[in-house]
KENU-376340 format. One record per atom (N, C-alpha, C): atom name; x, y, z; residue in one letter; residue number from 1. Coordinates in Angstrom, 2 decimals. Layout:
REM KENU-376340
<atom name="CA" u="X" v="Y" w="Z" resn="a" resi="NUM"/>
...
END
This chain:
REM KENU-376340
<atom name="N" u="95.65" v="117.53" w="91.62" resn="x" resi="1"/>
<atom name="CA" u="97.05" v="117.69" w="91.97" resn="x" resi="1"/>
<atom name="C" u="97.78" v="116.38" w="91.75" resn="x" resi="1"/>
<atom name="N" u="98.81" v="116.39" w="91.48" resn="x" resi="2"/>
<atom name="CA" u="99.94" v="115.22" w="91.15" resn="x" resi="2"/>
<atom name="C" u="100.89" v="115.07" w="92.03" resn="x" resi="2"/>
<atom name="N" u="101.25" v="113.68" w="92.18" resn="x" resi="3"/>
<atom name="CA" u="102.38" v="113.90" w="93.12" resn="x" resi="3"/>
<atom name="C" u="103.74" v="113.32" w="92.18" resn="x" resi="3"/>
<atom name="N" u="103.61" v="113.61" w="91.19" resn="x" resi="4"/>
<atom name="CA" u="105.01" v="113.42" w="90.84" resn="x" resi="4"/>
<atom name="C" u="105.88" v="114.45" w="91.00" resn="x" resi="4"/>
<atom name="N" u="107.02" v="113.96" w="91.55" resn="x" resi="5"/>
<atom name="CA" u="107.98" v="115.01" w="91.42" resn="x" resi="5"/>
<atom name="C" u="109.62" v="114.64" w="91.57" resn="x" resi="5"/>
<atom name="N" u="110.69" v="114.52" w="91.36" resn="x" resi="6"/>
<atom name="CA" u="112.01" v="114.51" w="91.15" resn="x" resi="6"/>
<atom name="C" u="112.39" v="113.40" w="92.09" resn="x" resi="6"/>
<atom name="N" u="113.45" v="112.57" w="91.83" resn="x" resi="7"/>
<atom name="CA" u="113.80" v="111.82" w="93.05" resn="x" resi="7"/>
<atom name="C" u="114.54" v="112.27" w="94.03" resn="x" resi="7"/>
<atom name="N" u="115.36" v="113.59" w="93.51" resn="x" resi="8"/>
<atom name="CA" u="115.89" v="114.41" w="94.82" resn="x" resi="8"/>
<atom name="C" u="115.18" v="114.96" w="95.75" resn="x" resi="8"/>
<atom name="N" u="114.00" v="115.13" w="95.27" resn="x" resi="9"/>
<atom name="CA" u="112.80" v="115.56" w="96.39" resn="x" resi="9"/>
<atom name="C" u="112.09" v="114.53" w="97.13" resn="x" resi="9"/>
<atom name="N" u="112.39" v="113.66" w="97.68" resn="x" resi="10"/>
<atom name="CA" u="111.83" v="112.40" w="97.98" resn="x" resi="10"/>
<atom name="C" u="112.80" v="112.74" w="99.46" resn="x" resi="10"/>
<atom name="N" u="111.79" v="112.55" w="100.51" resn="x" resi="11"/>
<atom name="CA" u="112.46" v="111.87" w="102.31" resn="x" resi="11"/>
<atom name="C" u="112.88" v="110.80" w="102.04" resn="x" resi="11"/>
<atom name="N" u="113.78" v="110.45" w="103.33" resn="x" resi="12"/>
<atom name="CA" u="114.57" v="109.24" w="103.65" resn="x" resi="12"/>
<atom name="C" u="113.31" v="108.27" w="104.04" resn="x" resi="12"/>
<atom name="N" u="113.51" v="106.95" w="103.33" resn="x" resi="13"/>
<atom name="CA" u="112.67" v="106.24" w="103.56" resn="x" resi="13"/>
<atom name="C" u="111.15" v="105.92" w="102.90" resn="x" resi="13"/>
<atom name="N" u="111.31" v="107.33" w="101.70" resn="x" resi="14"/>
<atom name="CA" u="109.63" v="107.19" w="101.48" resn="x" resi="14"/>
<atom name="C" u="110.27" v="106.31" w="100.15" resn="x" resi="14"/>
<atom name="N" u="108.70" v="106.22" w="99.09" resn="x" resi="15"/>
<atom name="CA" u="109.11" v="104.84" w="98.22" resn="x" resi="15"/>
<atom name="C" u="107.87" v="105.89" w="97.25" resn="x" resi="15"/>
<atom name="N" u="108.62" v="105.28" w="95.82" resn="x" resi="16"/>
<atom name="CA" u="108.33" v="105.86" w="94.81" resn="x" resi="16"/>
<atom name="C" u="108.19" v="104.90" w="93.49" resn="x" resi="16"/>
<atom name="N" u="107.49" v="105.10" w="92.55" resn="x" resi="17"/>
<atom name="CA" u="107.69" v="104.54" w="91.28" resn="x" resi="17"/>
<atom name="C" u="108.35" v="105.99" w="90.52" resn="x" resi="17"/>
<atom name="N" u="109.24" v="104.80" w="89.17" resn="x" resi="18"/>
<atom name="CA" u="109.84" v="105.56" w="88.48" resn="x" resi="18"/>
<atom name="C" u="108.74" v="106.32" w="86.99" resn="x" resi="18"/>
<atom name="N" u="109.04" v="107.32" w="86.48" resn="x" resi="19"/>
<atom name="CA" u="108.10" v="107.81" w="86.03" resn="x" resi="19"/>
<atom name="C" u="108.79" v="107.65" w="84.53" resn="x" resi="19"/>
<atom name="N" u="109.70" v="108.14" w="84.38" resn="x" resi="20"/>
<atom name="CA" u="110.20" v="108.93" w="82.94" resn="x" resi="20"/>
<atom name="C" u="111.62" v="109.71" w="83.29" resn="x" resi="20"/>
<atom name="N" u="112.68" v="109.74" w="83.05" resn="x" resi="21"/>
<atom name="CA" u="113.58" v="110.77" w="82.56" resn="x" resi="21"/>
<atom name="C" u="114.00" v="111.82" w="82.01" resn="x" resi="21"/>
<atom name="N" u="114.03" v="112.83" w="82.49" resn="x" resi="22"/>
<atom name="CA" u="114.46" v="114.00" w="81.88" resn="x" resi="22"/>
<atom name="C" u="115.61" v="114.35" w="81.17" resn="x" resi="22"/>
<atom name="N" u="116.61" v="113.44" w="81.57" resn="x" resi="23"/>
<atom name="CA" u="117.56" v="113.53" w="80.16" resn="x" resi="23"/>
<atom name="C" u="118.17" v="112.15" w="79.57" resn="x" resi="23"/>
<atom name="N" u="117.87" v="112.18" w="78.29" resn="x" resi="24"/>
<atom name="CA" u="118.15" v="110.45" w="77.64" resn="x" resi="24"/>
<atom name="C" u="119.25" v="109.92" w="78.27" resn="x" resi="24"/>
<atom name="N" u="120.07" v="110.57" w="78.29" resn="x" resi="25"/>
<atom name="CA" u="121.70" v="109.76" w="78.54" resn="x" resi="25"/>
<atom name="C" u="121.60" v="109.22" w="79.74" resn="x" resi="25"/>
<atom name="N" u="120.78" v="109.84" w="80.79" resn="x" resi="26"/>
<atom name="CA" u="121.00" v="109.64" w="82.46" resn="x" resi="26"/>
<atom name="C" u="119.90" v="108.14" w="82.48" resn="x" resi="26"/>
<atom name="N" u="119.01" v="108.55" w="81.40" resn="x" resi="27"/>
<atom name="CA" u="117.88" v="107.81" w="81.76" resn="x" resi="27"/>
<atom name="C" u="118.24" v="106.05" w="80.96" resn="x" resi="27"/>
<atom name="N" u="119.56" v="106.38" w="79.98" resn="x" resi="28"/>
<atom name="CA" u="120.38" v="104.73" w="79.61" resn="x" resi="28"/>
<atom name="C" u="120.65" v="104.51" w="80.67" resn="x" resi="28"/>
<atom name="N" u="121.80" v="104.94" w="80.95" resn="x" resi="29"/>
<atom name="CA" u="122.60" v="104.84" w="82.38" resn="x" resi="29"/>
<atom name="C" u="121.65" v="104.08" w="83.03" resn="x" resi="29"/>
<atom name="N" u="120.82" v="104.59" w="83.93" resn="x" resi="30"/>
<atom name="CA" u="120.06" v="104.02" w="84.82" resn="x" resi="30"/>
<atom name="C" u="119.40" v="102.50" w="84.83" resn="x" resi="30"/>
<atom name="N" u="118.66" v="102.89" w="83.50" resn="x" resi="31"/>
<atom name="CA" u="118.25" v="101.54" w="82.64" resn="x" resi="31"/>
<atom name="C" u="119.09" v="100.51" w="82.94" resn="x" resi="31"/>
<atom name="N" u="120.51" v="100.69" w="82.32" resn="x" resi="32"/>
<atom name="CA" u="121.48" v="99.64" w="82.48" resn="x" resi="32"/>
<atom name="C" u="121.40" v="99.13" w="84.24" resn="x" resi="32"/>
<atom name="N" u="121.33" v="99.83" w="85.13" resn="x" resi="33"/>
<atom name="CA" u="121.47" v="99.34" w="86.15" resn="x" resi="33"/>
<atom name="C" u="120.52" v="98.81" w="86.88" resn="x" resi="33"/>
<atom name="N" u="118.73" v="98.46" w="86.47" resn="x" resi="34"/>
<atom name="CA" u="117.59" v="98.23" w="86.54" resn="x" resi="34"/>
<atom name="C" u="116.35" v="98.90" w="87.09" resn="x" resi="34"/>
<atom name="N" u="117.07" v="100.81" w="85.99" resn="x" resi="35"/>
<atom name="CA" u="116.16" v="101.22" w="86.98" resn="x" resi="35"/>
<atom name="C" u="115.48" v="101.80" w="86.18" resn="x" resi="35"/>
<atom name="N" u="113.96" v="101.12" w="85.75" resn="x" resi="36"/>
<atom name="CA" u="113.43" v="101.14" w="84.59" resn="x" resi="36"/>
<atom name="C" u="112.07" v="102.07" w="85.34" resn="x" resi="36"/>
<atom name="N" u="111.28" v="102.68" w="83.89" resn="x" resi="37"/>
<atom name="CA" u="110.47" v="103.10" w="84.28" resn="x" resi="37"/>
<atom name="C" u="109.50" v="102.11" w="84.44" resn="x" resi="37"/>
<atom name="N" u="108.24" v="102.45" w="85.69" resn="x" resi="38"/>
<atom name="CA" u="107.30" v="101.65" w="86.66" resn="x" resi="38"/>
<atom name="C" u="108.42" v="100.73" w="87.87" resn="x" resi="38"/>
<atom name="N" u="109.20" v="101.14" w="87.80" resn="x" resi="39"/>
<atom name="CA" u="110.47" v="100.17" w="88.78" resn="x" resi="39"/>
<atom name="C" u="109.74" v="100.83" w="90.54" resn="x" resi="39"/>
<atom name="N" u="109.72" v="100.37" w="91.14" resn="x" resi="40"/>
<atom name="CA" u="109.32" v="101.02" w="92.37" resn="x" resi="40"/>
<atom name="C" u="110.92" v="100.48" w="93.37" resn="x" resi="40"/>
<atom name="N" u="110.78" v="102.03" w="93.50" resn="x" resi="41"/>
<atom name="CA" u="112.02" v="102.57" w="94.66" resn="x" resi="41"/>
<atom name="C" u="112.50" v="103.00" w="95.74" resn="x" resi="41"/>
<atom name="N" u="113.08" v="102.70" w="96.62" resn="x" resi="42"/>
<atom name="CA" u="112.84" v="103.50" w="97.95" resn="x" resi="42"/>
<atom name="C" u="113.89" v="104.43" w="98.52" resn="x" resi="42"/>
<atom name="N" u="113.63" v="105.43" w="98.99" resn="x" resi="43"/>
<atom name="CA" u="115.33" v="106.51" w="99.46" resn="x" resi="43"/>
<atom name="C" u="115.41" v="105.77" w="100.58" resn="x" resi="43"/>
<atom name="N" u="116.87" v="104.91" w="100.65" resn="x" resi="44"/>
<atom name="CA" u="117.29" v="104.35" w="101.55" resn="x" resi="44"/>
<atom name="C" u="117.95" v="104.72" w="102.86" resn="x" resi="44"/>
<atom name="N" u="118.76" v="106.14" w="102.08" resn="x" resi="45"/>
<atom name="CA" u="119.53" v="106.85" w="102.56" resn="x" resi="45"/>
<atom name="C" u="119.73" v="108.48" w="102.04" resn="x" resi="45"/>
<atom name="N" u="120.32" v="109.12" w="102.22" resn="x" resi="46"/>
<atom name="CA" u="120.48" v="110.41" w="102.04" resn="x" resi="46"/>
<atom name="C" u="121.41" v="111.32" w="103.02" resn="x" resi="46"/>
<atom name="N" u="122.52" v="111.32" w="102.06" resn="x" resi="47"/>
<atom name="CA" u="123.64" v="111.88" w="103.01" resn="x" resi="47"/>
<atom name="C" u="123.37" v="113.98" w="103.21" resn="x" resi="47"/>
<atom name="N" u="123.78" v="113.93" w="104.38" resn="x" resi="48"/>
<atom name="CA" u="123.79" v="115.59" w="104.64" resn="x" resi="48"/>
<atom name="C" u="124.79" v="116.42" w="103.56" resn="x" resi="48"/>
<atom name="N" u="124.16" v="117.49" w="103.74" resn="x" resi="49"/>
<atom name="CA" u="124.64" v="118.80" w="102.91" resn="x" resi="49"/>
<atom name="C" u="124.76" v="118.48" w="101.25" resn="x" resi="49"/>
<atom name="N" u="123.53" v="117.91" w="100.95" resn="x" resi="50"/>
<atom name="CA" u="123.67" v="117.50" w="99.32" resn="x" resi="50"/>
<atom name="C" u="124.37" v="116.75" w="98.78" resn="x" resi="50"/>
<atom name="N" u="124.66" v="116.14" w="99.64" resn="x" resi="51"/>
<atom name="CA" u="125.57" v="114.47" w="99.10" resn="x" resi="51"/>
<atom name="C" u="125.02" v="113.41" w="98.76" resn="x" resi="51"/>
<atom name="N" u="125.51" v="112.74" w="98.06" resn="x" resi="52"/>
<atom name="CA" u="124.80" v="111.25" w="97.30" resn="x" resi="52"/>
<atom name="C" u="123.38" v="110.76" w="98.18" resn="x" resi="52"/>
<atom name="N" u="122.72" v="110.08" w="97.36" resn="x" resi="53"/>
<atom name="CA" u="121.54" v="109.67" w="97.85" resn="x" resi="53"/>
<atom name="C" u="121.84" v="108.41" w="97.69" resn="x" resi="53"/>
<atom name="N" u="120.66" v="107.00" w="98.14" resn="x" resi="54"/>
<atom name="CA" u="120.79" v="105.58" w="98.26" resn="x" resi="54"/>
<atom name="C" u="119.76" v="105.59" w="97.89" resn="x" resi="54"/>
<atom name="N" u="119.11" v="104.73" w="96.91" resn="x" resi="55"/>
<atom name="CA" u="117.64" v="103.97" w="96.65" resn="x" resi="55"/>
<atom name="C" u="117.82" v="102.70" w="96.75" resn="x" resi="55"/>
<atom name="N" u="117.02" v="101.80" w="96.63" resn="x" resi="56"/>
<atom name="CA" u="117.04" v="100.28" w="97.07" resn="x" resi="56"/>
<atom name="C" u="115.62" v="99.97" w="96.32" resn="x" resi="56"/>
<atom name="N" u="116.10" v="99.05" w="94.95" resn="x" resi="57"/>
<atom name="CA" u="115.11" v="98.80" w="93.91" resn="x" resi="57"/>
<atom name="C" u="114.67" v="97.75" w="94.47" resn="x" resi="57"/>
<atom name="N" u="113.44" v="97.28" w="93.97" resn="x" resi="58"/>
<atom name="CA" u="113.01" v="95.66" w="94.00" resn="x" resi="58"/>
<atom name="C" u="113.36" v="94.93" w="94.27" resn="x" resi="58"/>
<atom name="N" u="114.15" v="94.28" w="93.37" resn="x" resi="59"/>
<atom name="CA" u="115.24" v="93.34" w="93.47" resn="x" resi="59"/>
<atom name="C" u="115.98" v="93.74" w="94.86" resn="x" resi="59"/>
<atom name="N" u="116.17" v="94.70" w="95.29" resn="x" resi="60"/>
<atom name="CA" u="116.82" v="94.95" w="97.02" resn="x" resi="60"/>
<atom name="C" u="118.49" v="95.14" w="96.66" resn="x" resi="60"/>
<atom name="N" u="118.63" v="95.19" w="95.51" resn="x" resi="61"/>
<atom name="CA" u="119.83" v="96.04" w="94.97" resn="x" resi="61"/>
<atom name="C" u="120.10" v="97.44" w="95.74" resn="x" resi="61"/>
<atom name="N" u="121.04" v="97.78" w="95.64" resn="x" resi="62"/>
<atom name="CA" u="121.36" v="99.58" w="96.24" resn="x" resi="62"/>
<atom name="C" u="121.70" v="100.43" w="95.60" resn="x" resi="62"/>
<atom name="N" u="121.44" v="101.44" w="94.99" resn="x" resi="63"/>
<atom name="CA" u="122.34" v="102.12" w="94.18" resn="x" resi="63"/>
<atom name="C" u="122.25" v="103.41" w="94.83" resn="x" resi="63"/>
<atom name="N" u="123.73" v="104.29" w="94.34" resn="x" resi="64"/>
<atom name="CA" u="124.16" v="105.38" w="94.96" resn="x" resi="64"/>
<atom name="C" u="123.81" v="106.49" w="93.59" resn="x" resi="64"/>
<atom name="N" u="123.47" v="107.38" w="93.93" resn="x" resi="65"/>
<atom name="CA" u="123.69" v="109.03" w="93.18" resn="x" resi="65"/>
<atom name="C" u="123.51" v="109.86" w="93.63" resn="x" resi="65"/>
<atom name="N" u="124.30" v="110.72" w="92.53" resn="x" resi="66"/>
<atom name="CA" u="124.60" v="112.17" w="92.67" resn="x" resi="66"/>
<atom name="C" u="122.90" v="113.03" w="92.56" resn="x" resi="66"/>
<atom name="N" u="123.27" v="113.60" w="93.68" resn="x" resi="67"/>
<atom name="CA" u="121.53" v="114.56" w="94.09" resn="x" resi="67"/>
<atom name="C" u="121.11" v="115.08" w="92.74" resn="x" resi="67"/>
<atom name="N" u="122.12" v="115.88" w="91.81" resn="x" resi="68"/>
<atom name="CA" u="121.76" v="116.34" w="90.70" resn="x" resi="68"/>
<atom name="C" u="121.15" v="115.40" w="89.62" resn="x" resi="68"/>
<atom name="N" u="121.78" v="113.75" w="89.56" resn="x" resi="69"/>
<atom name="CA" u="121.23" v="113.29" w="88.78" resn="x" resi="69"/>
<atom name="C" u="120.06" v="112.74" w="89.35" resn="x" resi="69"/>
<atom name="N" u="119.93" v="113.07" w="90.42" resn="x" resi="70"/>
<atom name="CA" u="118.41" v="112.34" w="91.07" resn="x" resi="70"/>
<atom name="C" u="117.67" v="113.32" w="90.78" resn="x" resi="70"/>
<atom name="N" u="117.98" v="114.66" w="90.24" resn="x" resi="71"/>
<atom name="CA" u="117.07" v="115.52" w="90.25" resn="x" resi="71"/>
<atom name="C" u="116.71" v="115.26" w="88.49" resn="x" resi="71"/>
<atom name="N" u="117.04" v="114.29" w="88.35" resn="x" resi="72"/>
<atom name="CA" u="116.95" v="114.34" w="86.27" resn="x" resi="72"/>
<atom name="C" u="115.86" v="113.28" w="86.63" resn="x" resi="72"/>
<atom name="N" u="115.13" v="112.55" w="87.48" resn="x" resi="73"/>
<atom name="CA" u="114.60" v="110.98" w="86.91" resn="x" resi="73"/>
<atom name="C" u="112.92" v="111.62" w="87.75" resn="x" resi="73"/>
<atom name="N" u="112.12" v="111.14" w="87.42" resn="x" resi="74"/>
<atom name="CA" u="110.69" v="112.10" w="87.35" resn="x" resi="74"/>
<atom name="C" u="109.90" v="110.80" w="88.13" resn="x" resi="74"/>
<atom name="N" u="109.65" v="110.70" w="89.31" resn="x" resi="75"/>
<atom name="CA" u="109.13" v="109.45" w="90.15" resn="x" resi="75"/>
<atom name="C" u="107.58" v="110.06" w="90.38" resn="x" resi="75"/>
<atom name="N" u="106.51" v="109.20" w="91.11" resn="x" resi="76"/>
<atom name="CA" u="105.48" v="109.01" w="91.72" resn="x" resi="76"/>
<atom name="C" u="105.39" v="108.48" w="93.57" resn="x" resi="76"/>
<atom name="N" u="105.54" v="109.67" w="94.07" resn="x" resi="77"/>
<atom name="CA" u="105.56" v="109.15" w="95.11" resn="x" resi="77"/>
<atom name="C" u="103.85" v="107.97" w="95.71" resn="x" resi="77"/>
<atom name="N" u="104.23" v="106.74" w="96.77" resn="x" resi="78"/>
<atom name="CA" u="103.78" v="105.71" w="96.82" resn="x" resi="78"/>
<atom name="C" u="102.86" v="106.35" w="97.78" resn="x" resi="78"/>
<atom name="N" u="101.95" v="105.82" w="98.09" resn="x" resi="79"/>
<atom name="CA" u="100.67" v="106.18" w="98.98" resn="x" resi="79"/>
<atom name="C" u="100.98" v="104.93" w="100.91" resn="x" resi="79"/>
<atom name="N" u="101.38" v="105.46" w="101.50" resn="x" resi="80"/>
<atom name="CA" u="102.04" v="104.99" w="103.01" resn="x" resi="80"/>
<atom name="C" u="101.43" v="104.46" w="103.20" resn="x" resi="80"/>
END
C-alpha cells in the first residue's frame, strides 16, 4: 500500500513530501514559489467549508491555496 495521495487530503498539521504534479501549469506555478518536488511540507492551516489551505515549506515560508489546486500536487505523507 502507498501513502501517496493529494495535498487536499492531508490533516491540519500533518507533513508531507512533494511528489509530482498533475497538471504542468499548476506544477510551474508552484515551482516558482519553492515548491519543488522532494520539498517537504506541512498543512499549517485549513480553513472550514473548503476554503484555502496553508502549507509552510522548509524554508518556513507560508503559502496559501485553493483546495482544488491542492488537489492537483501528488505528496507522500511523512511517517509521525
Amino acid at each position: 500500500m502507498t501513502n501517496e495521495i493529494t495535498l487536499a487530503e492531508l490533516n491540519q498539521l500533518e507533513k508531507a513530501t512533494i511528489i509530482s504534479f498533475k497538471n504542468q501549469v499548476v506544477g510551474l506555478k508552484m515551482m516558482e514559489m519553492g515548491v519543488t518536488p522532494n520539498c517537504e511540507i506541512e498543512l499549517a492551516h485549513l480553513a472550514p467549508l473548503g476554503g484555502p489551505l496553508a502549507i509552510r515549506l522548509e524554508s518556513g515560508s507560508l503559502i496559501s491555496l485553493r483546495k482544488a489546486t491542492a488537489a492537483t500536487i501528488i505528496v507522500k505523507k511523512l511517517a509521525k
